[in-house]
N, C-alpha and C positions, 0 to 999 in steps of 0.2 A: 316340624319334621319335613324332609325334603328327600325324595325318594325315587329309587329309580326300580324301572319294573321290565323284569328280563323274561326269559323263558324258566331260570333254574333257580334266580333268587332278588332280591328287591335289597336293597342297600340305601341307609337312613344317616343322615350327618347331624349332629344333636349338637350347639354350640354349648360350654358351659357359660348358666345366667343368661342364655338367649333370651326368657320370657320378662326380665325386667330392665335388660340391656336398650340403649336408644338406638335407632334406626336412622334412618335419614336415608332421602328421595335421588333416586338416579334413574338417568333418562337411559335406555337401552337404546340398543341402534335401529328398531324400529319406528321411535319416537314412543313407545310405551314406556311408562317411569312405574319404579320400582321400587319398593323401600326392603332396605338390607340392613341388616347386624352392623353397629359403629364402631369402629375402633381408631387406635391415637396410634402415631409412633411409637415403638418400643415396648408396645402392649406385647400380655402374653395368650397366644390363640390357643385354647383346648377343648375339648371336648369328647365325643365317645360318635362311634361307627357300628353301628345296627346290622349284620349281614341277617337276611329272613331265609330258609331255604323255605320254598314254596310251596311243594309239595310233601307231605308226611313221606319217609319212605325213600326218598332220591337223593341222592347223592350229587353234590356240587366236587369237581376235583379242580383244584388251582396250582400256580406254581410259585403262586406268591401271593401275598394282600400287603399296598403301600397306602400311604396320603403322603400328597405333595400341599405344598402350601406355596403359590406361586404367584409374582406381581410382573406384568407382561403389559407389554401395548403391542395395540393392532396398530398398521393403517389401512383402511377400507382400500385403497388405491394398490395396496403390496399385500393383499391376503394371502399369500403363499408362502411370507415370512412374517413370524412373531417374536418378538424381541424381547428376553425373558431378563428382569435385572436382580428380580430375585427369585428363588430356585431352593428350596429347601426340603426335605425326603425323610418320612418315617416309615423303618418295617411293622409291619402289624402281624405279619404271619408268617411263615415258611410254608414250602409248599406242602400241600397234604388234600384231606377231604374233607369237608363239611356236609352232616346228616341233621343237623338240626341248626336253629337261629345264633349268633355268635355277637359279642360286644367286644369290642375294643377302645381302648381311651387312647388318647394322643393327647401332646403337648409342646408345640412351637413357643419355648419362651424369649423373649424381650426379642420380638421379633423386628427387624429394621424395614421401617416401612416410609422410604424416604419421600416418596409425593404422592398426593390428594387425587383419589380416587377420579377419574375426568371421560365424561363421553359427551364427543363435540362431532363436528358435518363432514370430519375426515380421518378421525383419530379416536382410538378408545384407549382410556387405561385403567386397567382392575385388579382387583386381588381376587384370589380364591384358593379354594380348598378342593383336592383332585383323589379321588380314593379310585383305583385301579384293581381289579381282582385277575389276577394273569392267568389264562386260559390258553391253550394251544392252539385254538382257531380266532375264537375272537375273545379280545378282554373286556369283562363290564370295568364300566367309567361313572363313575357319579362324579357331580361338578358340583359345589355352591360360593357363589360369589360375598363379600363383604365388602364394606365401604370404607373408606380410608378417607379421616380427615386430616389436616397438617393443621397445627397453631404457629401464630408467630406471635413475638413480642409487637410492642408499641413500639415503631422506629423514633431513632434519637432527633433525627433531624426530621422533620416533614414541613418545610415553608411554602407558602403561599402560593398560587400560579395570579399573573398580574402581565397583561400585558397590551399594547396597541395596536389595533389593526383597523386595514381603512382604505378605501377606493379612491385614490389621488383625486382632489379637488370634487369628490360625491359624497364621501362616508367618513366618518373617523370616531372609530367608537373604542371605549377602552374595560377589557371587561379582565375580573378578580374572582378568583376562589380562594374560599378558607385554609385551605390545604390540596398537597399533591399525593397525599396517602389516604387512606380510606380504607376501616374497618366495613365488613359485611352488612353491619347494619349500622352502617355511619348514614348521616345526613349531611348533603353538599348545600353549602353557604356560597354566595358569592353575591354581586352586583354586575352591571351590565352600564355604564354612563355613555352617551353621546355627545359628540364635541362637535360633530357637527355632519349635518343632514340635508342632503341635495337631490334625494333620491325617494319615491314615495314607497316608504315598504308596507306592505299588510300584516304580516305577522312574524313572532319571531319564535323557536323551540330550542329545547335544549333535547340532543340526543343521548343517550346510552351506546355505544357500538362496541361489539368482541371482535376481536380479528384474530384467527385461528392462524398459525404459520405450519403445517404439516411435512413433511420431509427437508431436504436438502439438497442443494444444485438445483439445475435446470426442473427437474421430479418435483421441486415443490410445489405444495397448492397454498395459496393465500384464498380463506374465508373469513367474509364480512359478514354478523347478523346485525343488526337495530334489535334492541332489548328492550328502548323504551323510548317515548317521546313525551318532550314534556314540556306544553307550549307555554310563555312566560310574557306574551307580549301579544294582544290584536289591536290593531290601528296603525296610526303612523307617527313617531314618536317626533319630541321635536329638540333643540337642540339645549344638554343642559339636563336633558329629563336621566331621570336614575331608577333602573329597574331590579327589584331584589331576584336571588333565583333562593328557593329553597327544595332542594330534592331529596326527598328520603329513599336508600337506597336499600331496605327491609322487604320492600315489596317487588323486587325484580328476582329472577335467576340468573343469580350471579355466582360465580365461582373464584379464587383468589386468583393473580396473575400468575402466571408459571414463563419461567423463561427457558429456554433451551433443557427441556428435561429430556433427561439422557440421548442427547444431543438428534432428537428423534420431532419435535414440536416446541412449539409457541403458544401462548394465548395472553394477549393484552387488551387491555379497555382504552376508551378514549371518550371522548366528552366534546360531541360537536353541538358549535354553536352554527343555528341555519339561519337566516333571514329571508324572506321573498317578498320582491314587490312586489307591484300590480299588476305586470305583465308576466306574472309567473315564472321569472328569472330566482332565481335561487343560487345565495352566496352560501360559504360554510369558512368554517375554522377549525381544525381538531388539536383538543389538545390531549396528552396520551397522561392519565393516572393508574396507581399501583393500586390494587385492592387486594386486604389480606385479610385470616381469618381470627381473628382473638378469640381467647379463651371464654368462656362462660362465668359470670359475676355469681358465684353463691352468697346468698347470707349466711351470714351465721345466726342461729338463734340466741337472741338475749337472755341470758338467767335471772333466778328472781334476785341474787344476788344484786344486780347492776340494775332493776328496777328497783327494790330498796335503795340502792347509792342513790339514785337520782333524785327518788321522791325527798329525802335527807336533804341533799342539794338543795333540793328546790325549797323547801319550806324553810331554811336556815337563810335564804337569801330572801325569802318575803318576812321574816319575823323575826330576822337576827338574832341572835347567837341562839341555839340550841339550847331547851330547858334541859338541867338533868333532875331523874327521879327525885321527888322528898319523902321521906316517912312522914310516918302518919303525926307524930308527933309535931316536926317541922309545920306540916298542914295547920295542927290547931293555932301552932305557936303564929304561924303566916294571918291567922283567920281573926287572933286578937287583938295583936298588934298591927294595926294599919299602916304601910310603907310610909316613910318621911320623905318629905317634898320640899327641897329650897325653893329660895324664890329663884335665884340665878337657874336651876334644872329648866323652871316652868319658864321665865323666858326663852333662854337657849330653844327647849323644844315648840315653843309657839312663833318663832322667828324659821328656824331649821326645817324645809319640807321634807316629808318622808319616802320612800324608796318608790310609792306610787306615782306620787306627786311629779319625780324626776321621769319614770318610763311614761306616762303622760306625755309630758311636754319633749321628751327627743322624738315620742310617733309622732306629734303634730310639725314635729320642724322637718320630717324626713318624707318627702315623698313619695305617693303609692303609685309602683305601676299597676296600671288597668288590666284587666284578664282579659286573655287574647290579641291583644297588642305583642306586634313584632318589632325586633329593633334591631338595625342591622348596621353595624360598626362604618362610621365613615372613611374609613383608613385599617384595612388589614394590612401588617407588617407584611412586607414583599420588598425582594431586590427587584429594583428595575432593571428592563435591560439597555444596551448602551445607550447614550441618548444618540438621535438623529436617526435611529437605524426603524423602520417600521414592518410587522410583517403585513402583507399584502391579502384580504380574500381573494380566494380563488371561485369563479365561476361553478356549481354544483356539477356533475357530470357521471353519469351510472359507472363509467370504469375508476371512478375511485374508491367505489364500495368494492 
């Protein structure tokens, strides 16, 4: 329950299924994080609205009781304008009086909730729920916020990133990632090879960075954070040598990329590769990946049906063809007469090995990987880019974050 506490009455927003609904964590803008009510696209919001009058006896007089259900961004930089793209209004009352506590249900259905809930270092954007009780002096307001996540599909295309770069006649190292998209809790594959090294470096990291783009024109702000570092190299490598990266991207806060929503913000990632030598010069490389959010993998429960099927299977394929039932009769008939045996049968079968004999000898011809051994493809599919053309590291320097 979430409640607001006036002079004349307290007012309660009740989601329905709040208590077994999932939640999920949002950062507020004071850097406090939150965890709020989940919902998808196209969900239906309802619930019920609590007014308490407070005192036994007193009289609340209004001139109206509404809920809005509204998705808005700020930007911290223009708090004096909020930018509403959706906007939708239930009456709950007419005006009159209130002498005792009152309920009301409401129901926003297949509501369009076109982007993912987001609060970054110069932009917020939220959903909520707004119950207004209209008063002639001042109106009570109860507010409660929900979170809004967006799915995407598995994109059709997502190839490789693969490319060279290198300090004329010092450096030339050519590094590869598995892919240019990247599910929430994907993990980045790549390699890192040196072609040739003239330069002593110390260590190498692979960074996480967001870059926030917040308004437009000359007004906009560009914010960088570092989310993550992730060192992949100490020493000084030498020419020839090949470095794997593996990063799991489950343990960072990370959000999906959003591109120009409603034509108000930005927010993209990128994937810098750093280097430094000994004298604490520092190269980088960025390159820019899409991160989106997929759906959640349910099982399904198996029935005892399709355990039955299986155990069937399985025993039919270690002991060949399947007995069927005999009577009891058959049984005696089976127990006097002892089966007839050719000679040709007992050859065949003492020549012929049996169904064990073969799964034996293909595990001994196949070999086993080792547990915790990693193996990292020599050649991930990538278009190259033209030949002769190289891009060049750039020197590290605070104004490029």
């Amino acid at each position: 329950f979430f409640g607001l506490v006036s002079q004349g009455a307290e007012i309660d927003i009740v989601l329905d299924g709040q208590e077994s609904r999932k939640t999920a964590e949002l950062k507020l803008e004071d850097g406090r994080k939150e965890r709020l009510p989940l919902y998808y696209d196209g969900e239906t919001v309802s619930g019920k609205v609590n007014i308490l009058v407070k005192k036994s006896g007193t009289k609340l007089e209004h001139q109206g009781i509404k809920i809005e259900f509204v998705g808005q961004i700020d930007l911290y930089f223009d708090r004096g304008n909020r930018h509403e793209f959706v906007s939708m209004v239930r009456e709950l009352a007419r005006p009159g009086i209130l002498t005792q506590g009152v309920c009301y249900g409401f129901e926003f259905v297949n509501v369009e909730k076109p982007y993912e809930s987001y609060s970054g270092a110069n932009v917020r954007l939220r959903y909520y729920l707004r119950v207004t009780v209209v008063k002639r002096l001042s109106d009570l307001v109860k507010e409660q916020d929900i979170c809004v996540h967006t799915l995407a599909q598995y994109p059709d295309l997502n190839s490789s990133i693969k490319m060279e770069v290198g300090i004329e006649d010092c450096l030339h190292i050519e590094f590869e990632y598995n892919k240019s998209k990247y599910h929430l809790k994907d993990v980045i594959v790549g390699k890192i090879f040196f072609l040739l090294v003239r330069i002593k470096i110390r260590h190498m990291e692979v960074q996480i960075i967001r870059r926030e783009l917040a308004g437009s024109g000359p007004a906009a702000l560009n914010e960088s954070e570092t989310l993550a570092k992730f060192e992949i190299m100490d020493g000084a490598p030498v020419r020839g040598e090949s470095i794997p990266i593996r990063l799991f991207l489950s343990g960072y806060d990370l959000t999906p990329s959003m591109r120009d929503v409603n034509k108000k913000f930005s927010v993209k990632y990128y994937l810098n590769l750093v280097l430094v030598d000994e004298e604490e010069r520092r190269y980088f490389k960025q390159q820019e990946i899409t991160l989106f959010r997929r759906a959640e993998k349910r099982r399904r429960p198996i029935a005892n049906s399709y355990i039955e099927q299986a155990i069937f299977h399985h025993r039919t394929a270690q002991f060949g063809q399947q007995q069927q039932p005999t009577t009891r009769a058959q049984q005696q008939q089976s127990q006097a007469t002892p089966p007839l045996t050719t000679p040709e049968d007992a050859a065949a079968a003492a020549i012929s090995p049996g169904r064990h004999g073969d799964a034996n000898n293909s595990a001994a011809d196949s070999p086993e990987l080792e547990s915790g051994s990693t193996h990292v493809s020599p050649a991930l599919p990538a278009a190259r880019s033209a030949p002769g053309i190289k891009d060049v590291l750039g020197e590290d320097d605070d104004d490029n974050y």
